[in-house]
Structures are given as C-alpha cells and as structure tokens.
C-alpha positions in Angstrom: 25.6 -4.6 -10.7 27.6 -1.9 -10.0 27.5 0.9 -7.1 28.4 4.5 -6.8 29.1 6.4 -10.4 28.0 3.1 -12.4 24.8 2.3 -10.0 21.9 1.3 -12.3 20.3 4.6 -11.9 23.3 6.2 -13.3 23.6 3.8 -16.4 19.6 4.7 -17.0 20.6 8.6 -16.6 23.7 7.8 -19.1 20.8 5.5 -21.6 18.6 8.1 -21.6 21.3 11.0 -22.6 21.9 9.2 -25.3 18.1 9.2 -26.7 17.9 5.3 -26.2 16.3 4.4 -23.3 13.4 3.6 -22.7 12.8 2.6 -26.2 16.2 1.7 -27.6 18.2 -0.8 -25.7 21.9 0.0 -24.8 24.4 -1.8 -27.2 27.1 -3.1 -25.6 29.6 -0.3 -27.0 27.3 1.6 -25.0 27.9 0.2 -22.0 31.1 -0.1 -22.2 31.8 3.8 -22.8 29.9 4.3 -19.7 32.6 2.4 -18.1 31.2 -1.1 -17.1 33.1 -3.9 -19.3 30.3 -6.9 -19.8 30.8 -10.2 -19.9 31.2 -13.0 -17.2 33.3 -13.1 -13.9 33.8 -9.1 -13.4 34.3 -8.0 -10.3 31.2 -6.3 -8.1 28.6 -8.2 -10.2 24.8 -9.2 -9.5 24.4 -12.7 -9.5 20.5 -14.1 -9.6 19.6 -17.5 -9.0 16.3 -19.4 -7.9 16.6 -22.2 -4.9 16.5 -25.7 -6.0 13.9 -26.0 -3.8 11.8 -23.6 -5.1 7.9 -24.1 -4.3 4.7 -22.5 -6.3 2.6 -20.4 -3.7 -0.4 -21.4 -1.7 -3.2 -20.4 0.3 -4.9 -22.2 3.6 -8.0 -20.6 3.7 -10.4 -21.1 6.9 -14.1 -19.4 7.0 -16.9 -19.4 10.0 -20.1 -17.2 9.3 -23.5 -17.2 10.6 -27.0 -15.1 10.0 -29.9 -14.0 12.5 -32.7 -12.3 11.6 -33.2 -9.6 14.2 -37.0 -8.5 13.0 -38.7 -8.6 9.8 -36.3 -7.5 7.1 -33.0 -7.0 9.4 -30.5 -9.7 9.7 -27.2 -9.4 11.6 -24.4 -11.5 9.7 -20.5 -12.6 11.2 -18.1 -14.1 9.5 -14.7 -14.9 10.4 -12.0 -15.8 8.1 -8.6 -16.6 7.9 -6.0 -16.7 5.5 -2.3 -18.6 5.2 0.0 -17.8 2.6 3.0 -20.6 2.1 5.8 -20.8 0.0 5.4 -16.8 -0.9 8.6 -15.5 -3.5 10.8 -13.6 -1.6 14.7 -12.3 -2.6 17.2 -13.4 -0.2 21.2 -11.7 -0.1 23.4 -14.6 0.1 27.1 -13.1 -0.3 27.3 -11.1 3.4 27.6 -12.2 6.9 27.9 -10.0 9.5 31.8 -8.7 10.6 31.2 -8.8 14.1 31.0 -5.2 14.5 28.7 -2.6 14.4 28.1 0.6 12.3 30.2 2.5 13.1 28.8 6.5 14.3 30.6 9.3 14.5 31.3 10.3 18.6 29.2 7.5 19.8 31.8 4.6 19.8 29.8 1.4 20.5 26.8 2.5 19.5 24.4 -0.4 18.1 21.4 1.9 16.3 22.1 1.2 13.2 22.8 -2.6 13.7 25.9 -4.7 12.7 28.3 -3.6 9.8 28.1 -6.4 6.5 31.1 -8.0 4.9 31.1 -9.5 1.5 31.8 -13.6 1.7 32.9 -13.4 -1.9 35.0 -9.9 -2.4 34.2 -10.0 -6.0 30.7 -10.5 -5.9 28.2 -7.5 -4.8 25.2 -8.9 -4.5 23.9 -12.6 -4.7 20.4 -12.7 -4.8 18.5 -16.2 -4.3 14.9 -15.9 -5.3 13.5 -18.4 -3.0 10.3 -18.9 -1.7 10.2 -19.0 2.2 7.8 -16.2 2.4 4.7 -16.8 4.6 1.9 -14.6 5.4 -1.5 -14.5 7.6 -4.5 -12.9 7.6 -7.3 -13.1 10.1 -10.4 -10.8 10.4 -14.1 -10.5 11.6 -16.8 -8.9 10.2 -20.0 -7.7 11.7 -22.8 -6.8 9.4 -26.2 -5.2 9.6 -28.6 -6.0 6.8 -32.1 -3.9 5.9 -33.8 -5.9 3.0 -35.7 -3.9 0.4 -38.9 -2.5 1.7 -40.7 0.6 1.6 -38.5 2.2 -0.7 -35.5 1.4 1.4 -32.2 -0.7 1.8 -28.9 -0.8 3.9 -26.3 -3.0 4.4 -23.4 -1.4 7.3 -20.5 -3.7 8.0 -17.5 -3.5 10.4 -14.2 -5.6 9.6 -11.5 -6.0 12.6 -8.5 -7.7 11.1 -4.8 -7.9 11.1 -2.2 -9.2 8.5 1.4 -10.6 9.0 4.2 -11.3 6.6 7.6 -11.5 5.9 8.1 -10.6 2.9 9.4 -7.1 2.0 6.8 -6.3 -1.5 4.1 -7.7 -2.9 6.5 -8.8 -5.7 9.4 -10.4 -3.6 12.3 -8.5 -5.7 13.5 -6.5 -2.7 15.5 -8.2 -0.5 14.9 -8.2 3.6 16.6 -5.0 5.2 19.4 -7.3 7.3 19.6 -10.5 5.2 21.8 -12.2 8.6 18.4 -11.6 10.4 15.7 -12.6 8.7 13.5 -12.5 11.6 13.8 -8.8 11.8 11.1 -8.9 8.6 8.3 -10.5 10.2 6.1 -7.9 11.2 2.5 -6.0 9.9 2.0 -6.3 6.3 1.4 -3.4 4.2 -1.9 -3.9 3.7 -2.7 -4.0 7.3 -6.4 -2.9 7.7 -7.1 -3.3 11.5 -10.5 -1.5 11.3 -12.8 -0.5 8.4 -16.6 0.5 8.4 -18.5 0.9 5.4 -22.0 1.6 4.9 -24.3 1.7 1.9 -27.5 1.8 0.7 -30.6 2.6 -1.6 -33.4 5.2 -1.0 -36.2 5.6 -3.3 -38.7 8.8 -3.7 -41.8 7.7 -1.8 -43.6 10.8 -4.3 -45.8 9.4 -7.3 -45.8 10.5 -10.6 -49.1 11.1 -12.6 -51.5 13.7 -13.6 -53.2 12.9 -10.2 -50.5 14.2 -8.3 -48.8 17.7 -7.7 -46.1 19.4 -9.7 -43.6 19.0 -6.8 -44.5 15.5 -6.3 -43.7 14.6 -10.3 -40.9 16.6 -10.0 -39.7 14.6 -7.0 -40.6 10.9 -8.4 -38.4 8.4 -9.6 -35.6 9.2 -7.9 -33.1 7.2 -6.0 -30.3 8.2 -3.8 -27.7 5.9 -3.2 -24.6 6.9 -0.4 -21.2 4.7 0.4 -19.7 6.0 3.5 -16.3 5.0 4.1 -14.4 4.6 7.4 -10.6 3.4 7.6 -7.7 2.8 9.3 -4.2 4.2 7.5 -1.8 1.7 6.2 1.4 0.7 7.7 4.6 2.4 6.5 8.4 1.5 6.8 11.2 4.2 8.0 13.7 4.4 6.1 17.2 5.6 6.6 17.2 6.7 2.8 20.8 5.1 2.2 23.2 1.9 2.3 24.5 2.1 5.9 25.3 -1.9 6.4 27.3 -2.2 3.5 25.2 -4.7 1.6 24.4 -1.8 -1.0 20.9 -1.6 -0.9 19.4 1.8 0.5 16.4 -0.3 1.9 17.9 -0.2 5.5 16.0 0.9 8.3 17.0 1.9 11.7 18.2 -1.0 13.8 15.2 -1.1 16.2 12.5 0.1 14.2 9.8 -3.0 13.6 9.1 -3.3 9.7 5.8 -1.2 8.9 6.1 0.8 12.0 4.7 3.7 11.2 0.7 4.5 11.4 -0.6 5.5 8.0 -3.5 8.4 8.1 -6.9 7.6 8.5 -9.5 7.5 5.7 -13.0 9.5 5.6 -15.1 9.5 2.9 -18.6 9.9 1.4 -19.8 8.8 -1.5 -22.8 9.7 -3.9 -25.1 8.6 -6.2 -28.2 10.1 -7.8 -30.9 9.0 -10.7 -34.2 10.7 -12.0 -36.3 9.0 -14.3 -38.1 10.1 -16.6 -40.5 8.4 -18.7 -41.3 9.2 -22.6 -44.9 8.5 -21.8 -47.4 8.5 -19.4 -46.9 4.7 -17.6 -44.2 2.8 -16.1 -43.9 0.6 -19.0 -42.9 3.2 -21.3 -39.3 4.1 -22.8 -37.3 5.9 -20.3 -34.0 8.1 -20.1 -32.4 8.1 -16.2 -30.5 11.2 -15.3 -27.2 10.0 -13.6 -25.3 12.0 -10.5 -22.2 10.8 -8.6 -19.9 12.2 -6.6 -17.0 10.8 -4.8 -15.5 12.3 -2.1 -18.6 14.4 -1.5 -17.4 16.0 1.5 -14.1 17.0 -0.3 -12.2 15.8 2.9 -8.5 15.8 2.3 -7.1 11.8 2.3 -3.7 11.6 2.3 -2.3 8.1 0.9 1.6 8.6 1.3 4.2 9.5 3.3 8.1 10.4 2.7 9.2 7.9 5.0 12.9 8.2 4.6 13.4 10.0 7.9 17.4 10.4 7.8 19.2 13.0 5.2 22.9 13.3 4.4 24.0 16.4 6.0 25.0 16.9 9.9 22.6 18.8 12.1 23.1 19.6 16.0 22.0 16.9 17.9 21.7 14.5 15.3 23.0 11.1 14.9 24.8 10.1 11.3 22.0 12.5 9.8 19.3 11.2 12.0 17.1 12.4 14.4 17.8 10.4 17.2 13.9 10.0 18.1 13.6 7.9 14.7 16.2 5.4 15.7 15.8 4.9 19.6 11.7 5.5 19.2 8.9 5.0 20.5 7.8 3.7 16.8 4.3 4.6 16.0 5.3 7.7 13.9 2.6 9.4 11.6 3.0 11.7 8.9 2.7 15.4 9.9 0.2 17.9 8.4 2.0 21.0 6.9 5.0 20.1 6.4 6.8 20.1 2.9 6.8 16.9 0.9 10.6 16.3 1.3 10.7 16.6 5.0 10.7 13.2 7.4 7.1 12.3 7.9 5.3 14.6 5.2 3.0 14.3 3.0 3.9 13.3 -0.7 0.5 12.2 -2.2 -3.2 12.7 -1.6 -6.7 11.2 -2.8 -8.9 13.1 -5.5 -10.5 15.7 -4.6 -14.3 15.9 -4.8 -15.3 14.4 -7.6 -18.9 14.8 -10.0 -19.9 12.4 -13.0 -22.4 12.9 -15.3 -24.5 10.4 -17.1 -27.6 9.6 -19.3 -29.0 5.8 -19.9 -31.7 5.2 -21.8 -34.1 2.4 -22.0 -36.3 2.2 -24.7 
C-alpha cells in the first residue's frame, strides 16, 4: 500500500483512465508505469495477516417476557432481551507505537487535541494489518407492548422498545482499523446501530358498512374495505466525527478528534406514517364469489422530510480565523452531542448529505377467482 500520489484511490483513478477498471484488471506493466514496482519486500507495503488465535463469532443470547390480559381482547406483553457478541472480526494496526509526543499544532505548542503523534516500528512497512477477532458487542433492550385482538372489525398492536448497544469494533465488516490502534479502549463506545427508543404502531380497520341490494348506494360503495396504518417513531443513529484526514501518522484518514467518544454525534429523529388501503369487490352477488381487491399504499404519507446522513467530517484543509489545524475548535474540545444542522450545504460540517423517499403511492390489483 502506498500513500500520497500512488494511494489506492489514485491507482483506481490511473485503472480507470486507462478503460480497465472496473472490468479489466491491471496487468502488472500497468502498475508498474503508474509507478509502484510489485513484488515482495518493497518499501511502504500493506501487510495482512489473521491471528493464530483467530476464533469464529458467537452470540450469548438471554430473553425474559411475560403476557397479561388487561380486559377481554387486550393484553399488555414485556420482554426483555439481551444480546453478547464474542470473538467479533475486527482489523488491528500492528506496525506503530506511539513516539512520545503529540501532534503537533500550529501556535499551540503542547497542545494534546489531536492525541499522540505515531511512529512506524518497521520503517519499511506502512501498514500491518492483523485481522483478529477481539471484537465484542452488547445489546440490551425492553419492550412494552399493547395488544387489541381481532374484534368488531378492529386490531392493534403498539409497542415501545428502550435499548442501547455497545461495541468495539469500528464496521459491521471489521476491515477498518480502530482510530488510535495504541489505545484500543478509545473504540468502545455506542454502536452504530444504537436505537435507544422506538415506537411503532399498527393495525387493521375493517368497513363496518354491508354490501347487498338491501343496503344503500353509499353503504356498498363503502364495504369491503380495510385500512391498514404503520406509524413510526425513532431515535437517529449515532454518527462518528471525523477529522477527514491522516493526522497521527498511521495513514488512515479514519482519525477523529482526540476527545471525541466514537459515535458521538446524535443522528436525526425519524417520523413516519404509513398506509395501506383495499376495496373488494366481488364478481357476484355473495361472499363466496370470485373477487378482484383494489390495492393503495403509501409510505411516507405525511411526506415528512427524514434525513438518514450526515457529512461528519467536521475539519477541512484550509486555515480559517480562530481555527485550530483546520478545525473548529468546538469539534475538538466539545461538548459532543453534535447534530446535523438543517440548511446547510451538503459539504459543510454537520449537513445534510442524504434523505428518505419522499411520499410514496403503490398501486395494485389481486384477484381471487
């Protein structure tokens, strides 16, 4: 692996100039007129190994639920669960220790909010990646539920899950290595699919009106129908702040500022309501008859605005009054519990960079003959 002008990313741009990649691979001519010479024992190479005590994954699972019926056809349900993950993959940096110093910024001297500088152990090596599998996570969670049978043309179920979720490793794929490989500890913090709370409720409402020649026009008109809405309440998800550059020296542009916890930031609530609609219609005149149902569902009904993601590489390049190595010094001395900030531009710290759909409508027809 190579940094700088011969970085992977560059050696993609260089494949796909030549109208080989992604469908052709590089010959080693190629790579070689790109400037990197291949073959074992060059200098600033990737080395990947897996530990000789690598361990398959597992899960300790623990459950506790129980069910009262409140009144005839309501139940309230609790369940409680937990969740252990051992032995999860993770990518661990084994050619840096730390030099004793810190980064260094420009006019403060002694400053420690970036964390300590890396050194290479092995000056010909750049990166030595172990795939190990020291990962662990946890998961705990309770969930309250309200339960309406089917009766009278009517069902709901509303349920309300407090959890939290804890890991160490950096993705859900354990190919990126933690952000400061010398602390390890520094990693253990929210997951990123932290859902502390979530409410969702659903259910099924059928026409009371009657079909028939006894009945009225509006009341055929009306029969056979059944509404069924999802209402959806949620937490955001956790997000990382990211300097958006090397500034250790271990070459990976994962780093963070020193004293931000991993997952920091507070992802933006979810709202939505869902939607869905049938009319029946029967081909004759009893219930028994062929039938064709008249399908409507929307998503997002609403058409509230749910924003997913956030640019959370809060540092640029260029110098700014007041700022700290391109920083703003409130991302690297905190408080942490940042959230992405309505209006601004995609490419500034903290905006938006990617939404939910919009409301959505489907149409369908089944038939049962």
């Amino acid at each position: 692996m190579q940094d700088g002008a011969q970085s992977p990313p560059a050696l993609w741009t260089y494949g796909v100039s030549l109208g080989k990649l992604p469908f052709e691979a590089l010959t080693e001519a190629d790579v070689r007129a790109f400037g990197i010479t291949p073959g074992p024992n060059q200098p600033n190479r990737r080395v990947a190994d897996a530990a000789a005590d690598y361990n398959n994954p597992y899960t300790v699972q623990a459950s506790l639920g129980f069910s009262q019926q409140l009144a005839r056809n309501f139940a309230l349900e609790i369940g409680l669960q937990m969740y252990h993950g051992v032995h999860l993959p993770i990518a661990l940096e084994g050619n840096y220790r730390e030099s004793g110093q810190f980064v260094t910024v420009p006019g403060m001297p002694g400053s420690d909010l970036f964390g300590p500088r890396l050194e290479r152990i092995d000056p010909s090596i750049a990166q030595k990646i172990l795939h190990s599998s020291e990962g662990n996570s946890i998961y705990y969670g309770m969930t309250a539920s309200l339960l309406k049978r089917f009766s009278k043309g009517f069902q709901f179920r509303a349920s309300y899950t407090y959890s939290k979720a804890l890991d160490d490793v950096v993705d859900f794929a354990g190919n990126t290595t933690p952000y400061l490989p010398t602390r390890r500890y520094l990693d253990r913090g929210l997951s990123a699919y932290d859902l502390r709370h979530s409410f969702v409720a659903s259910g099924n409402l059928e026409s009371p009106f009657k079909a028939g020649p006894d009945h009225s026009w509006i009341a055929r008109a009306l029969a056979d129908i059944m509404l069924s809405p999802i209402i959806t309440l949620r937490n955001g998800f956790p997000f990382n702040l990211y300097i958006g550059r090397d500034v250790n020296g271990d070459l990976n542009t994962t780093d963070r500022p020193f004293y931000a916890p991993r997952n920091s930031g507070r992802g933006e609530n979810f709202y939505s309501v869902d939607l869905r609609m049938s009319k029946r219609f029967y081909l004759r005149r009893n219930s028994e008859s062929p039938s064709v149902e008249f399908i409507v569902e929307a998503t997002n009904l609403l058409n509230h605005v749910n924003y997913l993601r956030v640019n959370d590489i809060v540092c640029g390049t260029t110098a700014q009054p007041g700022f700290i190595n391109g920083c703003d010094p409130k991302f690297l001395k905190g408080p942490f519990d940042f959230k992405g900030i309505r209006g601004l531009p995609p490419t500034a710290p903290l905006g938006f960079v990617a939404a939910a759909p919009p409301r959505q409508f489907q149409f369908g027809l089944k038939f049962d003959l």
